[in-house]
C-alpha positions as CSV (number, residue, x, y, z in Angstrom):
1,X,121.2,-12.5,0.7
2,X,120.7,-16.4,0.3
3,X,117.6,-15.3,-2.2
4,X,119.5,-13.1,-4.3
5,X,122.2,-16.5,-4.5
6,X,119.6,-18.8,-5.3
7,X,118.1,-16.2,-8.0
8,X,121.9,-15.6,-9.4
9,X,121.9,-19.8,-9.6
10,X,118.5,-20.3,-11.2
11,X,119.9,-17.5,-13.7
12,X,123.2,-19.5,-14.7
13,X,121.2,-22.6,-15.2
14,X,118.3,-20.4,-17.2
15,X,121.0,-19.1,-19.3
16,X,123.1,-22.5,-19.8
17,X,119.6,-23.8,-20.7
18,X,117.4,-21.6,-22.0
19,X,120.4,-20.0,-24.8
20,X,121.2,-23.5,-26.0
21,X,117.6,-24.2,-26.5
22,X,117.2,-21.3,-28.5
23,X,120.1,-21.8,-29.9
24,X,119.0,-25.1,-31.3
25,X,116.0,-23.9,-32.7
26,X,117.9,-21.3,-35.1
27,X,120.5,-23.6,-36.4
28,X,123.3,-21.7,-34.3
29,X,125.0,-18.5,-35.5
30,X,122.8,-15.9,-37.8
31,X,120.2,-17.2,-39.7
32,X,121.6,-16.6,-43.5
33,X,118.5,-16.6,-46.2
34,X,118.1,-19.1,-48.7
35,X,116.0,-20.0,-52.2
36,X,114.0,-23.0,-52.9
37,X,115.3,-24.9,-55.3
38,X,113.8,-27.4,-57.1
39,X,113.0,-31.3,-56.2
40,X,116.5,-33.1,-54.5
41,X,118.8,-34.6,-58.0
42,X,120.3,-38.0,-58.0
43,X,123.7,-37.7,-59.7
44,X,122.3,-37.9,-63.2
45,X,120.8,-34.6,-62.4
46,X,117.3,-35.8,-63.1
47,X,114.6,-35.7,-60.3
48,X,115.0,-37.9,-57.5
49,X,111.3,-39.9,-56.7
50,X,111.2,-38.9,-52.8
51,X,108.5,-41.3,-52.4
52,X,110.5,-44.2,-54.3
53,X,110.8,-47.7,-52.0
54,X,113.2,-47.7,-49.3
55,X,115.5,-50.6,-51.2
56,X,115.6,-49.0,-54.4
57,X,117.1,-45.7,-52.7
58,X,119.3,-47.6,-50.9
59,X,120.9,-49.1,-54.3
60,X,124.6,-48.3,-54.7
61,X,125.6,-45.3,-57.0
62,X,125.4,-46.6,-60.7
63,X,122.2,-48.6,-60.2
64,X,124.3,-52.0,-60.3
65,X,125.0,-54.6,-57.1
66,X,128.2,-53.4,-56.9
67,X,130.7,-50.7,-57.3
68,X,132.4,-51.4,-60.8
69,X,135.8,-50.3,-61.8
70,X,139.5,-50.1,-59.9
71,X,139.2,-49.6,-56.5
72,X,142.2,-47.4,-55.1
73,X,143.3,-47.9,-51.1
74,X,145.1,-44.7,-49.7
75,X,147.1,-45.4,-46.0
76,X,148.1,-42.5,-44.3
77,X,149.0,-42.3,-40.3
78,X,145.4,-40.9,-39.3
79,X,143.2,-42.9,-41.7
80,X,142.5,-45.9,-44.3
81,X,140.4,-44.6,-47.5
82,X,139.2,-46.8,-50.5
83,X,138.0,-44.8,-53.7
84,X,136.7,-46.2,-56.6
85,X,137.5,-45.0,-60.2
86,X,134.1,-45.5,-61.5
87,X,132.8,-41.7,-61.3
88,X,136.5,-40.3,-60.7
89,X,137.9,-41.2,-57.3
90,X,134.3,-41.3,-55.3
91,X,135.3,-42.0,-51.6
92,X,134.2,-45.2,-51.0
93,X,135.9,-45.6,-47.5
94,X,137.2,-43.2,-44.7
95,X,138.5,-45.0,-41.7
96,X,139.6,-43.1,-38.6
97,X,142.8,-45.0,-37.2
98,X,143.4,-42.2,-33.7
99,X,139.4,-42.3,-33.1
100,X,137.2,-45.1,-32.0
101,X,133.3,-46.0,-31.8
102,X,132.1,-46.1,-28.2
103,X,130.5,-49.4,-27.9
104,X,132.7,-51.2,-30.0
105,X,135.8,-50.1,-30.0
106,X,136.2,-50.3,-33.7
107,X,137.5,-47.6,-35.8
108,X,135.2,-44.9,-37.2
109,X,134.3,-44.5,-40.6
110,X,132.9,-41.8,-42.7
111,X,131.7,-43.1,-44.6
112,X,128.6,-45.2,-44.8
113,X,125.1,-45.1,-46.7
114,X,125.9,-46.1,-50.6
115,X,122.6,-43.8,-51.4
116,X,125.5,-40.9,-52.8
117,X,129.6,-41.2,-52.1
118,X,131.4,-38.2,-51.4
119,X,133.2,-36.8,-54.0
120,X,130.5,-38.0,-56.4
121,X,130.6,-36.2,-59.5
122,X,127.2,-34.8,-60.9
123,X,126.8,-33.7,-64.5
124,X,123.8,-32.8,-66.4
125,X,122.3,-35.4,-68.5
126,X,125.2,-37.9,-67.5
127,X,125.3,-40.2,-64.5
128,X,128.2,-38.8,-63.4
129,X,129.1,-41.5,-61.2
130,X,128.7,-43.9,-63.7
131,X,131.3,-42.8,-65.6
132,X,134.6,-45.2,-66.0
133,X,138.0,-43.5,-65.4
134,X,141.3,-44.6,-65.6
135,X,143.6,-44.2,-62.8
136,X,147.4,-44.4,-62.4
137,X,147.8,-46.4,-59.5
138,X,146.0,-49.2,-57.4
139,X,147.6,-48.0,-53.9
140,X,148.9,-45.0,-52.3
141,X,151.0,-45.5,-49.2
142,X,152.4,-42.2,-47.2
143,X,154.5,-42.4,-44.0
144,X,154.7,-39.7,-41.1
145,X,156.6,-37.1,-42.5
146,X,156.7,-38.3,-45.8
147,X,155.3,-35.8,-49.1
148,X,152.0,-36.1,-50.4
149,X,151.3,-38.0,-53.2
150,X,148.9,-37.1,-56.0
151,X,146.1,-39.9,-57.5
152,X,145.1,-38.9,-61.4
153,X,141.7,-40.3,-62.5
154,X,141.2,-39.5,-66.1
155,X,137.8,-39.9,-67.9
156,X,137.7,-38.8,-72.2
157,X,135.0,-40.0,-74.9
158,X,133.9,-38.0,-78.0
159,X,131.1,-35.8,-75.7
160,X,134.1,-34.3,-73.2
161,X,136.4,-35.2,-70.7
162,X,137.1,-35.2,-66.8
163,X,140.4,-35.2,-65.4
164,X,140.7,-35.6,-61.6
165,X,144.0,-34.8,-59.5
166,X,143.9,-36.1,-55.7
167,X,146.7,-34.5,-53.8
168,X,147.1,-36.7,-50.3
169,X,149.0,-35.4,-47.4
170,X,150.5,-37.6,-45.1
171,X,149.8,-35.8,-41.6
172,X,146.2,-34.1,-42.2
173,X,142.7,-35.2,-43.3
174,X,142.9,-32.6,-46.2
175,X,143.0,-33.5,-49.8
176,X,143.3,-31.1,-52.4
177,X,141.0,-31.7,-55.7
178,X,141.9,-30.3,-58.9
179,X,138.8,-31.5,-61.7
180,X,139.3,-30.3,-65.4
181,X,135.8,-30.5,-67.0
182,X,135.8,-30.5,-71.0
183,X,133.2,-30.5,-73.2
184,X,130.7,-31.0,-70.7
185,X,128.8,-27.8,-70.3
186,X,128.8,-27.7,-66.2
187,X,129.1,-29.9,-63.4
188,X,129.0,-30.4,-59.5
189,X,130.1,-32.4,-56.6
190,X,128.6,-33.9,-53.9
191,X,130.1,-34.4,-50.5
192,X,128.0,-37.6,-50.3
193,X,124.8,-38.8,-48.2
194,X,125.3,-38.4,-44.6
195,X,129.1,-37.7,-44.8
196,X,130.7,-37.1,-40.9
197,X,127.1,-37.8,-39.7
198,X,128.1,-41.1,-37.6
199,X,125.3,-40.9,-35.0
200,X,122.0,-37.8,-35.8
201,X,120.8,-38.6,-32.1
202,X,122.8,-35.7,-31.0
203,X,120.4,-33.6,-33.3
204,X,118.1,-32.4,-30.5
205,X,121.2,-31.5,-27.8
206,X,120.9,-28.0,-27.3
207,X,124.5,-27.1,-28.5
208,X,124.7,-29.8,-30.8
209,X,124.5,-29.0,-34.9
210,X,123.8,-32.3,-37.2
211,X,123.5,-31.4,-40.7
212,X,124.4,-29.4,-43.8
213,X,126.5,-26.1,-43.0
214,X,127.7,-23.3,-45.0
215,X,130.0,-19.6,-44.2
216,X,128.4,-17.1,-46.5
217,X,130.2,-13.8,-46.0
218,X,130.5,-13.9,-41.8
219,X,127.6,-15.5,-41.6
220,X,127.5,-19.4,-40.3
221,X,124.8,-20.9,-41.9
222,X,123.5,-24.6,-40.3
223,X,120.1,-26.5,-41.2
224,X,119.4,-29.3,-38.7
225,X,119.4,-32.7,-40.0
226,X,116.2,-33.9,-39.0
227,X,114.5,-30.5,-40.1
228,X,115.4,-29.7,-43.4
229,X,113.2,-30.6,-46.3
230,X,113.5,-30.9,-49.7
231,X,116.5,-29.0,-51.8
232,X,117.3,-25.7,-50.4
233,X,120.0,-23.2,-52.6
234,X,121.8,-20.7,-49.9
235,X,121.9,-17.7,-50.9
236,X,124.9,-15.6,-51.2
237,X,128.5,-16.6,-52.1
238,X,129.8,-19.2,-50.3
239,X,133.4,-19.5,-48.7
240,X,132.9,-23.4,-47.5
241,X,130.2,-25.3,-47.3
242,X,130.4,-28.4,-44.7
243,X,128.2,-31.9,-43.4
244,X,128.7,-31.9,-39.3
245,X,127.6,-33.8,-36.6
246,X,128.9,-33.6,-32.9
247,X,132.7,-34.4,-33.6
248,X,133.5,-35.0,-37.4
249,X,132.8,-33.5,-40.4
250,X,133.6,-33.5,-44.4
251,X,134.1,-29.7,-45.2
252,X,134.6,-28.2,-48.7
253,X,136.5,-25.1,-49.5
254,X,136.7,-23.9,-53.1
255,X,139.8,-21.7,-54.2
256,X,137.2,-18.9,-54.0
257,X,133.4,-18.1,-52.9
258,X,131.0,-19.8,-54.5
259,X,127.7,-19.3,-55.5
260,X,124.9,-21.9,-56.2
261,X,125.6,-24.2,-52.9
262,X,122.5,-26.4,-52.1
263,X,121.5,-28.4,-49.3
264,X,119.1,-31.7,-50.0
265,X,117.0,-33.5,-47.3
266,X,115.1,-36.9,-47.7
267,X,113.1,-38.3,-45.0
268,X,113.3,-41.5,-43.1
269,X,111.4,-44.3,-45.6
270,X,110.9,-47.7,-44.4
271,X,112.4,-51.1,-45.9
272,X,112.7,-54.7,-45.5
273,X,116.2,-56.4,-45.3
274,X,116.2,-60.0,-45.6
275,X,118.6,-61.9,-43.7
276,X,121.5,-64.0,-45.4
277,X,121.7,-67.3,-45.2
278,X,123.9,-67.9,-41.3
279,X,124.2,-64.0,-40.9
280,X,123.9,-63.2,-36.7
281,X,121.7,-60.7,-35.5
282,X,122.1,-58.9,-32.1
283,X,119.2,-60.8,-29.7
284,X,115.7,-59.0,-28.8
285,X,115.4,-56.9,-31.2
286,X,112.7,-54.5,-30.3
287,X,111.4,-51.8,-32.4
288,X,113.2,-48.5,-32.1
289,X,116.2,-49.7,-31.3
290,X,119.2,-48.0,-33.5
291,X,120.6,-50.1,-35.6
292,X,123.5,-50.4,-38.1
293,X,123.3,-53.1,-40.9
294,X,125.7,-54.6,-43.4
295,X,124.5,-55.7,-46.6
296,X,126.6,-57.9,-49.0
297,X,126.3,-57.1,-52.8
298,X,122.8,-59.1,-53.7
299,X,121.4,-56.6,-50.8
300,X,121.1,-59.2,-47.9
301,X,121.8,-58.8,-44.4
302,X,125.3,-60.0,-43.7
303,X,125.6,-58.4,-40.0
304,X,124.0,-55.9,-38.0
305,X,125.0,-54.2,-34.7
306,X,122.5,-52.3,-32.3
307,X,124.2,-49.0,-32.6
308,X,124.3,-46.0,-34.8
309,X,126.9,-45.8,-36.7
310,X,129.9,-47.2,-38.6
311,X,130.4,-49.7,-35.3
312,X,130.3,-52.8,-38.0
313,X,132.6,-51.5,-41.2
314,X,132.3,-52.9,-44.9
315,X,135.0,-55.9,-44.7
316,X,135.0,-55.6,-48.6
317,X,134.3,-53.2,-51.5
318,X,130.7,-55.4,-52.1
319,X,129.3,-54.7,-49.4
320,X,127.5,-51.4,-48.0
321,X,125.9,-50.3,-44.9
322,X,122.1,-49.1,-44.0
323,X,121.7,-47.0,-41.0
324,X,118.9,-46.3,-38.9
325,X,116.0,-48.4,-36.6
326,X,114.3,-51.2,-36.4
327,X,110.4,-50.5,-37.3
328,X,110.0,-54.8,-36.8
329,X,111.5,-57.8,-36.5
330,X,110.5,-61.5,-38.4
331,X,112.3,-64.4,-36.8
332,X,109.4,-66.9,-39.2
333,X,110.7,-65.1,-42.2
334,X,114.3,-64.1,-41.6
335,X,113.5,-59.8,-42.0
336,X,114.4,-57.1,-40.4
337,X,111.9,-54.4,-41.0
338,X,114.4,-50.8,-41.1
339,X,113.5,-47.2,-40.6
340,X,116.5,-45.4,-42.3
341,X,117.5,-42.4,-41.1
342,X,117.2,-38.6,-42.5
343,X,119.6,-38.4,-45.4
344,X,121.2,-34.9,-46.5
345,X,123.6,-33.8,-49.3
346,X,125.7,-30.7,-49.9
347,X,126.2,-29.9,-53.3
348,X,129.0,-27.2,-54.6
349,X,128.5,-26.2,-58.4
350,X,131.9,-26.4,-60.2
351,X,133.3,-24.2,-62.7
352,X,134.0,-26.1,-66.3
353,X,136.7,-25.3,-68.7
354,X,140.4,-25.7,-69.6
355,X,141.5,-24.3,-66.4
356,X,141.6,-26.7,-63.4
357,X,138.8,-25.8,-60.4
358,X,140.4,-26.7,-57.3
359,X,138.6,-27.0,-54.3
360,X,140.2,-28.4,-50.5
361,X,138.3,-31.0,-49.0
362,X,138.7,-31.9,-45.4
363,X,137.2,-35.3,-43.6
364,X,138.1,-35.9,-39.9
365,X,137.5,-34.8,-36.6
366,X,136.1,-31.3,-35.7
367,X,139.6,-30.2,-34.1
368,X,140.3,-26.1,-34.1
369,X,143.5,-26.6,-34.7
370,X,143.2,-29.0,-37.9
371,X,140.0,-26.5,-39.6
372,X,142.5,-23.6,-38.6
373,X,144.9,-25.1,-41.0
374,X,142.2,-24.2,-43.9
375,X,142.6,-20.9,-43.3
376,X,139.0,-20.5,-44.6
377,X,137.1,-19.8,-40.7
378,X,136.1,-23.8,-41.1
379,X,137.3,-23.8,-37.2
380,X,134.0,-21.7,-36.8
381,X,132.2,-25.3,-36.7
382,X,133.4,-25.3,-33.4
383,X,131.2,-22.8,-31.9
384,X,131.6,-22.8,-28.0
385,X,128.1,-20.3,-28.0
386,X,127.4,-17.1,-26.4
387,X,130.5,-16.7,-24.5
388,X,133.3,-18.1,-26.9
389,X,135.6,-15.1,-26.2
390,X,135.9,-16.9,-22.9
391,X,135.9,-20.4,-23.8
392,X,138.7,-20.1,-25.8
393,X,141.5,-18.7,-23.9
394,X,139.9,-21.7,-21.3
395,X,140.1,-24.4,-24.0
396,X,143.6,-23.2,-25.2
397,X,145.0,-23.2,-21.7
398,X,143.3,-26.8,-21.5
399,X,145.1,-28.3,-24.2
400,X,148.3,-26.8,-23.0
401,X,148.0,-28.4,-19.7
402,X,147.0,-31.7,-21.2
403,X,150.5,-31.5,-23.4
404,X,152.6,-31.1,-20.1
405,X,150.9,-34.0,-17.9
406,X,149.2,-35.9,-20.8
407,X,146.0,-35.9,-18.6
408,X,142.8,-34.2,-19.2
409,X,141.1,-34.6,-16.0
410,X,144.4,-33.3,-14.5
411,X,144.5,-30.2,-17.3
412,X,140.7,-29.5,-15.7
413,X,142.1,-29.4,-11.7
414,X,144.9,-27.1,-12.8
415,X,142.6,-24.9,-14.9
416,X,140.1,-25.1,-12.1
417,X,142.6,-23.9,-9.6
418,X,143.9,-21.1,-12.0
419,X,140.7,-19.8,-12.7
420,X,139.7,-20.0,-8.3
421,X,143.0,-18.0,-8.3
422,X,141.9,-15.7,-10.5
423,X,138.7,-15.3,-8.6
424,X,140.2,-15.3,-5.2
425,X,139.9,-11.2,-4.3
426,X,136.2,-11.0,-5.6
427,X,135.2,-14.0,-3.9
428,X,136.9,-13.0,-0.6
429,X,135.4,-9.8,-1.2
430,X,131.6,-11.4,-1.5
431,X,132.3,-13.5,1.6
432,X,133.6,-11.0,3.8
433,X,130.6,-8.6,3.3
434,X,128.4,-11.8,3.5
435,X,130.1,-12.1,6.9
436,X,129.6,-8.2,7.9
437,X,125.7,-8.8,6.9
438,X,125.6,-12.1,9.3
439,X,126.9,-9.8,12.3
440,X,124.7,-6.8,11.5
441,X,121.7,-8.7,11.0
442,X,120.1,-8.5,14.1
443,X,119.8,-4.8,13.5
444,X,118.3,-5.2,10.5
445,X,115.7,-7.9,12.1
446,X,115.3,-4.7,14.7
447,X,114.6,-2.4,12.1
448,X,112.4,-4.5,10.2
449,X,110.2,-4.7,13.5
450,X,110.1,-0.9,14.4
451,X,109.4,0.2,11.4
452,X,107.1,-2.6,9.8
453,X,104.5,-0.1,8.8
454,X,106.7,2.6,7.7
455,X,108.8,1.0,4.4
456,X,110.6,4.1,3.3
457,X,111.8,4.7,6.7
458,X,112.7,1.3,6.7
459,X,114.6,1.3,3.7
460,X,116.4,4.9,4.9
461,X,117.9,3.6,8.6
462,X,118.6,0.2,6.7
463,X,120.8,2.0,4.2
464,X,122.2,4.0,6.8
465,X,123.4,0.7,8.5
466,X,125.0,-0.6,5.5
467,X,126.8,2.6,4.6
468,X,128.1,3.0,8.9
469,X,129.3,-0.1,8.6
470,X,130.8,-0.7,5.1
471,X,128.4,-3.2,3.8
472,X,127.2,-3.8,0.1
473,X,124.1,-6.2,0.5
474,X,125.0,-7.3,-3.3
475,X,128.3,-7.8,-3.0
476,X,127.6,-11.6,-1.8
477,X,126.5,-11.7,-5.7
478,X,128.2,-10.3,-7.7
479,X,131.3,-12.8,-8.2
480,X,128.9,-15.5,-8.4
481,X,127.2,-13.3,-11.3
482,X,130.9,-13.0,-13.4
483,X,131.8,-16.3,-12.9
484,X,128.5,-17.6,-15.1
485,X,130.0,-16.5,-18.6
486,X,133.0,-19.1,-17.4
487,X,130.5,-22.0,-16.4
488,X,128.9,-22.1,-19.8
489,X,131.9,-21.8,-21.7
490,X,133.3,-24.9,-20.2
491,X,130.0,-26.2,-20.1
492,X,130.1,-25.6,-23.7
493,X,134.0,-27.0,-23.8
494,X,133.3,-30.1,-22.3
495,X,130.0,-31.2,-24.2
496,X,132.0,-30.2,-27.9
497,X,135.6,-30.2,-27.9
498,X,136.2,-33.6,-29.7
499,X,139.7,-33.4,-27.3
500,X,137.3,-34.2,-24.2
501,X,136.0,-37.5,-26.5
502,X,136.7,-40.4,-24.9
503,X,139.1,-38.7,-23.1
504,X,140.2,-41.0,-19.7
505,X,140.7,-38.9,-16.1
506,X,141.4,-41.7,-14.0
507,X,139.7,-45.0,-12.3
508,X,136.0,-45.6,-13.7
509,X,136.2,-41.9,-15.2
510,X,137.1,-43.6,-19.0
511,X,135.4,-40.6,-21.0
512,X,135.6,-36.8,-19.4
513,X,132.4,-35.8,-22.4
514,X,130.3,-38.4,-20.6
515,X,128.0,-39.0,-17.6
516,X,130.4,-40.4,-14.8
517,X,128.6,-44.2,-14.9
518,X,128.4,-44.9,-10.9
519,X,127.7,-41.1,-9.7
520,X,130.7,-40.7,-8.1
521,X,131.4,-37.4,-9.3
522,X,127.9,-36.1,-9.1
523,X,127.8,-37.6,-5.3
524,X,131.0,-35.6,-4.5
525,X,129.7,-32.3,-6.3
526,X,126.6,-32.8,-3.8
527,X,127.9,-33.1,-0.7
528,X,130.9,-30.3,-1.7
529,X,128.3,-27.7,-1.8
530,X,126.3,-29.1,0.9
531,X,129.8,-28.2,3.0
532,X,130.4,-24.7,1.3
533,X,126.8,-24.1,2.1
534,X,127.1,-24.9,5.7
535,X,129.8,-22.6,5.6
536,X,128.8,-19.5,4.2
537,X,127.5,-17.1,6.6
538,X,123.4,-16.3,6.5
539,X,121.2,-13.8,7.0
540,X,117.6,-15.7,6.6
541,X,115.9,-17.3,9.2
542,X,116.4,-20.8,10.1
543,X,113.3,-22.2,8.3
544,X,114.7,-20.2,5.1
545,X,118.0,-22.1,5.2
546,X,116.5,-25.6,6.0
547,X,114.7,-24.5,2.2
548,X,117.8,-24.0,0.7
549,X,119.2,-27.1,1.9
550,X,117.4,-29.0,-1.3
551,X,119.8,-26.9,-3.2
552,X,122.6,-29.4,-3.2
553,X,120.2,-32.3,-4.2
554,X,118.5,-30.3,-6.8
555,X,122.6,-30.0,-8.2
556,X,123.5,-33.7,-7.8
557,X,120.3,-35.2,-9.9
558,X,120.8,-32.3,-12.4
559,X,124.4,-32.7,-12.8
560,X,124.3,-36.7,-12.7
561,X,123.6,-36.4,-16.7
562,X,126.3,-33.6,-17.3
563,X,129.6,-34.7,-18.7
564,X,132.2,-35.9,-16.2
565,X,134.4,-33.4,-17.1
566,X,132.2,-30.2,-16.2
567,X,131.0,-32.6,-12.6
568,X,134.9,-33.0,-12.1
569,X,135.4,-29.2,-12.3
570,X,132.5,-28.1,-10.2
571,X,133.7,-30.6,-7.3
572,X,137.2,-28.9,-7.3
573,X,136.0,-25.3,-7.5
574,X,133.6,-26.3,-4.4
575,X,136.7,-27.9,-2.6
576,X,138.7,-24.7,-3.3
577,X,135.9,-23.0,-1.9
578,X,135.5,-24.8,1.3
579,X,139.5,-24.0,1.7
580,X,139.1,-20.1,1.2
581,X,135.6,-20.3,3.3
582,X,137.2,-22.1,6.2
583,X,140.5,-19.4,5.9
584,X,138.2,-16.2,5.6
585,X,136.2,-17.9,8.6
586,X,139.4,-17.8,10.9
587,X,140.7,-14.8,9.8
588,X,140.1,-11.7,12.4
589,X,137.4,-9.0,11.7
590,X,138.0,-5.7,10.0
């Protein structure tokens, strides 16, 4: 019985593994076809030089030292934006204020390769961005409760004009962009370089999408990051198209499907950054470390952080960040030489004429309930995998917990216990016939001996045992087998939901999506089972269960890298399980 347990085990882990994996390798949901398209556009709409230097791609939008123009600060209760009215309310800042960066605590932007802003506009024949707009006001301000306020950018010379309406609202990330286009034959936007992509090392996690993403009919449509080349049209009508990484993401939804979306890739390129004069630097540098840098407006070095990331903000509208890792260092010479990281754009064509062509743009933290409010299925970039139908219900129950007692780690016991609950008849079930097995086994061993050389007749008086006295020699499996969908899912829960981020359970336990840091958890989950193990009846010899033995250590290094969260549920479940173990163990046969 212990064989089929350990097989039903290795298959949960296979399947956790083994889906993801695949999983990554497709991009995640149904792969949707798409066109090549021609070379990657800069926002002039003529051909960008892939193999141009490092520096001169990382020039700001505009090809001067500096963003030019009014520059328009927007303060809302979830974030801090800046957006310049050269190119008609380009974001050129997005700070989180409710979410922080790991390391240093500082809020996260979206914001952060100059290379292409969101919002950028991109007409044929015109440097779009370029293009100076008047706007009405210098500062939007809008309180908790408050109603949204509107910014007008307004662009007109003798070939056409642009009019851009911003529509902010005071208790979402959404913004809602109206662009008249006159005169001008066609146009697009760009959600930016990189937009939402605060860290691409998440790019090779097996449930973990980094990239362009796009719903075309019910189709989810992802390209990774790191693997997409070139310019790519999707095919098909589009309903949103989206840049994602692990927790945040800057999603566009037109007022209808659109056709024409394209996703652009650019490799890593290498450059050298030259230090200012007093700037700091991080000590022992070493090559391949990440690295985020902050250059002031003649392109120097200012500060730099090792860390992915927006960990080291723009202080001022001047200055704009690189980032990626170190390929060298020069003390001598005062240079940092930089690897940048992949870059990649998602472009929506836009419909030109006297009537307005509104599109909803969203930038902020992959939460269900927030991309619900697009009513668009933008929540479906929140994809808990193969067994979602279950996650869900899990999640939800989650979240309700943690709005009672305020406590995550406290939401996962409850949940935990609920689902053990749940689980209580079928796992009394599978240890009770365990139990019957342990007691009959010495028949079988006697079988087994008569009737070595006779295996159908073996197999007969053995199936006549188990039917005389009640026994189903799979019935020690089959809760484990149901309970698998559940593991993923939360598996899936734990490693995604942006909820579980930096989420606190108690003591050392600061961040429920992360390893526990002193193996506390992964200790207790280790010698739990080891327990629940001793306790479970057997029917192999005793050299067979000194074997499985290695099972709980196998667990406890394979779980010391799994999120806190998931390690914190597992421990419980195996505690609960002791408690019903010890109570079927007293209880009188029947």
């Amino acid at each position: 019985m212990e064989k089929r347990i350990l097989v039903a085990i290795i298959l949960s882990i296979g399947v956790l593994v083994g889906f993801q994996y695949f999983q990554s390798l497709t991009g995640g949901g149904r792969e949707v076809g798409r066109e090549e398209a021609a070379a990657p556009k800069k926002d002039g709409g003529k051909p960008a030089d892939v193999a141009q230097p490092a520096e001169a791609a990382m020039r700001p939008v505009g090809g001067g030292a500096s963003l030019r123009g009014t520059m328009v600060k927007v303060e809302t209760p979830l974030y801090t934006a800046v957006l310049a009215s050269e190119g008609g309310g380009r974001i050129v800042r997005w700070d989180l204020k409710r979410y922080h960066a790991k390391k240093s605590n500082g809020q996260i932007g979206l914001v952060a390769e100059r290379d292409e802003l969101p919002l950028t506009l991109r007409i044929p024949g015109i440097e779009g961005a370029a293009l100076p707009f008047s706007v009405d006001r210098e500062e939007l301000v809008l309180k908790e409760g408050g109603a949204p306020q509107v910014l007008l950018f307004q662009h007109s010379t003798s070939a056409g004009r642009v009019e851009r309406r911003l529509t902010f609202h005071p208790e979402t990330y959404q913004i809602d962009v109206e662009t008249t286009v006159l005169g001008y034959p066609s146009y697009a936007v760009s959600l930016g370089s990189n937009t939402a992509v605060i860290d691409d090392l998440d790019s090779g996690n097996w449930n973990v999408s980094v990239g362009p993403a796009a719903r075309i009919g019910r189709d989810l449509k992802r390209e990774s990051l790191t693997k997409g080349s070139g310019s790519d049209q999707v095919s098909g009508e589009a309903e949103w198209a989206a840049i994602e990484d692990k927790y945040f993401v800057m999603a566009a939804v037109p007022a209808k499907p659109r056709g024409g979306v394209r996703f652009e890739f650019e490799g890593p390129r290498q450059a050298t950054l030259h230090l200012a004069e007093g700037a700091q630097k991080p000590a022992d540098l070493k090559p391949g470390d990440p690295l985020t840098a902050v250059l002031d407006a003649s392109g120097r070095v200012v500060r730099v952080e090792r860390q992915r990331g927006v960990a080291v903000p723009s202080r001022n509208d001047g200055e704009r960040i690189v980032v990626g890792k170190v390929a060298a260092v020069s003390g001598a010479q005062g240079t940092l030489q930089l690897e940048t990281r992949h870059i990649a754009r998602v472009v929506i064509p836009g419909a030109a004429g006297s009537a307005p062509d509104k599109i909803r743009v969203y930038l902020g933290p992959k939460e269900r309930d927030r991309l619900a409010q697009m009513n668009a299925h933008v929540e479906d970039l929140v994809d808990f995998g193969w067994f979602t139908v279950l996650a869900l219900p899990m999640f939800w129950v989650m979240k309700w917990i943690h709005g009672v007692f305020g406590n995550y780690g406290v939401a996962i016991i409850l949940l935990t216990a609920l689902l053990k609950l749940i689980f209580f008849y079928p796992t009394h079930l599978s240890y009770k016939s365990m139990k019957r097995m342990q007691d009959i086994q010495p028949k079988v061993l006697a079988l087994k001996e008569k009737y070595k050389n006779d295996q159908t007749r073996m197999n007969q008086e053995m199936m006549e045992i188990y039917r005389k006295h009640k026994v189903n020699p799979m019935g020690g499996c089959l809760p484990m087998v149901i309970q698998v969908p559940f593991f993923v899912g939360l598996y899936n829960i734990f490693s995604l939901a942006i909820e579980l981020r930096q989420a606190p359970f108690a003591g050392w336990i600061l961040d429920l999506s992360d390893p526990d840091p002193y193996y506390v958890l992964p200790i207790l989950m280790g010698a739990s089972m080891l327990a629940s193990q001793k306790l479970t009846p057997t029917t192999v010899d005793p050299t067979q269960a000194k074997v499985m033995l290695i099972l709980p250590v196998i667990f406890t290094f394979m779980f010391i890298s799994f999120p806190s969260g998931l390690v914190l549920y597992w421990t419980v479940n195996n505690i609960l399980t002791i408690g019903q173990q010890i109570y079927i163990n007293r209880s009188p046969a029947k």
